[in-house]
N, C-alpha and C positions, 0 to 999 in steps of 0.2 A: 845219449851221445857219448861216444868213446872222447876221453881227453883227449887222446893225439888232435882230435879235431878242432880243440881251442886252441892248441899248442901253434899248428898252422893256420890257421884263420888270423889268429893275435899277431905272427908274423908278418902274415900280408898287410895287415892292418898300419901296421907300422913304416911297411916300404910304401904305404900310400898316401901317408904324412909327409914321409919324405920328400917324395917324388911332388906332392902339393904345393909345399915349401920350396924346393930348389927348381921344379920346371912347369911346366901348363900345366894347372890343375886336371885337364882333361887325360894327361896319360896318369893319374890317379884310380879312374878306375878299374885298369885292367888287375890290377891288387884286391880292389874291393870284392870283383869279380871274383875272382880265386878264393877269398875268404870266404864268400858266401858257397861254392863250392865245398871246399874242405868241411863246412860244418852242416850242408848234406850229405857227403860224401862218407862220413865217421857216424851218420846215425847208426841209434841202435834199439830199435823198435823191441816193444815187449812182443811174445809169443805166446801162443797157446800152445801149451807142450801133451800130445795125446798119453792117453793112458793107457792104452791097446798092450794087453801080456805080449812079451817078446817082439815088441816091435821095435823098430832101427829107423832111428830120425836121421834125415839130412842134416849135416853139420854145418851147410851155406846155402847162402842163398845163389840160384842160377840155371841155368839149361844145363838136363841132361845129357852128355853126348856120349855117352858109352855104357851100354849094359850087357856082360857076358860074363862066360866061366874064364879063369884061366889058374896055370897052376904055376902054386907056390911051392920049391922044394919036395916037390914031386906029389903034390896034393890037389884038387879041386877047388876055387874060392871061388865065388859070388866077384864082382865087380863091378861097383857103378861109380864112371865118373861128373862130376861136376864142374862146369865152366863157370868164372864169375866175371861177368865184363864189370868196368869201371862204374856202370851207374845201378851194381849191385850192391845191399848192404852186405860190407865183408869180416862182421863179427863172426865167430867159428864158434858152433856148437858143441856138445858129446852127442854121440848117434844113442848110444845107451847108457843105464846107469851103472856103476861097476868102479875097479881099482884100475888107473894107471899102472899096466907093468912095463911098459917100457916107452921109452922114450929116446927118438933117436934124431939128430940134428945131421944133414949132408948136404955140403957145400955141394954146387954144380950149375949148370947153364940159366938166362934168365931168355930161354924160345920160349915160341910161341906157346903157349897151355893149353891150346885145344891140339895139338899134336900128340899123336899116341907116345911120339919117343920121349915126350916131358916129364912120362910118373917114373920115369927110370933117371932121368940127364937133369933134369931141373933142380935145382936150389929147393930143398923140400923139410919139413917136418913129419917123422913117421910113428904115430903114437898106436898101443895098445892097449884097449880096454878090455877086463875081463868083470864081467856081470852076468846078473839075470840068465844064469846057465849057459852063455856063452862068450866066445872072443869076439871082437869086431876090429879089427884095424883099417884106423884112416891117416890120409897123408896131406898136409898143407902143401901144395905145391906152388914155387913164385911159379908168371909168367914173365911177357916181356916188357910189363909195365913194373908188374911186385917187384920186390927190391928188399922185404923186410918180411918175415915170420914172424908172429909174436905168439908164445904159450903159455900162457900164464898159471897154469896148474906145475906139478912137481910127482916126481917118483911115489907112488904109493898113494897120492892121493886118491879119495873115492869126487865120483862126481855122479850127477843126477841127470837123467835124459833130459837132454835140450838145455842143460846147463851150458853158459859161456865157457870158452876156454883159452878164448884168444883169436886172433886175426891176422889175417893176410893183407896190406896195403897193396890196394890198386889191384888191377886185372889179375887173375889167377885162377886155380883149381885145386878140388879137393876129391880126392879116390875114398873109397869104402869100400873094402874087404871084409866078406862073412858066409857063414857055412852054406854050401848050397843047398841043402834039402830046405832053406828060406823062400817064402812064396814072396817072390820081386811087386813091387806094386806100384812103380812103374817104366816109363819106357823112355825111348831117343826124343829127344824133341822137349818133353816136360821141362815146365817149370817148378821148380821147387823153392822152399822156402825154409830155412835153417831152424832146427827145431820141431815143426810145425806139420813138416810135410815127411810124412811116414814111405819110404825108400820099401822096407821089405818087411816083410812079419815072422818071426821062428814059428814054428808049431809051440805047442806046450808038450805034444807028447812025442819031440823030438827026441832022438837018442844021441845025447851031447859030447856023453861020457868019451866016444874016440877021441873028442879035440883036445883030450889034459895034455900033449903033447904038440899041441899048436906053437907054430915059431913066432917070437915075439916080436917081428917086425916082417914088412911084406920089402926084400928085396929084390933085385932083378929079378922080372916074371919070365921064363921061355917062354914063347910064342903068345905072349900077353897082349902083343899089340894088335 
């Protein structure tokens, strides 16, 4: 269980004394209701985090809706986006194990997240990992419910596949960026599961070495959408 979730449960809780006390016990429990929401709502279920060399874990849990090339700063990248509706756990994982090098916060729109133009205009988090011979960048994107990013790793930190990292409250989406000679493993429609469910695999006897000049954040993609 994420704390935000006692945080708001314990609040409802409290307008439902109130509301006890001062009016008909019975509008009581539209509060209770909520409480009991928020503290499904903030779960945060252990994983099975695979071991598979070079592989790239999903960071959330959700339906796939986007898998294609497009390019960054005049490069090819892999991209697979992820939808999280409301009755998804929205603890956020690392895809790989590796060093935070960048870390980037941009204010911006709270549309819909299943819209292509959201990885660009939405309220996002745009982190870079580099590991295991390769970069991967993923982005926390709000939707039109999120309202809050949270990251709770720091500049330099190393992090572990399928490690927690942080969360997105309420509906949202998370992008994944990485080299395309990666064999994708899966498609539109998929459900994934943060941690758990293996997105793409590197080769081992991929040739890395072009990416030491990979940009350390994925900004406006031309024709990404």
């Amino acid at each position: 269980m994420v704390r935000d979730g006692y945080y708001y449960a314990l609040a409802m809780v409290l307008v439902a004394v109130l509301l006890g006390w001062l009016t008909p016990p019975i509008l009581a429990v539209v509060p209770i209701l909520l409480a009991c929401f928020f503290l499904w709502f903030f779960r945060d279920p252990e994983r099975l985090i695979p071991a598979t060399p070079g592989a790239i874990v999903s960071p959330g849990d959700g339906k796939v809706t986007s898998v294609g090339l497009v390019n960054i700063e005049g490069r090819p990248w892999n991209r697979i986006s992820i939808f999280l509706s409301v009755f998804n756990v929205h603890v956020n994982r690392s895809p790989i194990s590796g060093t935070i090098r960048n870390i980037e916060y941009r204010k911006g729109k709270f549309a819909n997240a299943m819209g292509a133009a959201s990885a660009e205009h939405n309220e996002q988090n745009v982190v870079t990992v580099e590991g295991e011979g390769q970069v991967v960048i993923f982005k926390q994107i709000a939707g039109l419910l999120a309202r809050r990013i949270v990251f709770t790793k720091k500049l330099g930190e190393t992090v572990a596949r399928g490690e927690r990292v942080g969360l997105i409250k309420f509906g949202s989406r998370v992008d994944v960026l990485f080299a395309p000679e990666a064999t994708v493993q899966v498609k539109i429609g998929d459900t994934v599961h943060g941690g758990s469910s293996v997105l793409a695999v590197v080769p081992a006897t991929s040739d890395r070495s072009a990416r030491t000049d990979t940009p350390q954040y994925a900004g406006p993609v031309p024709g990404g959408h």
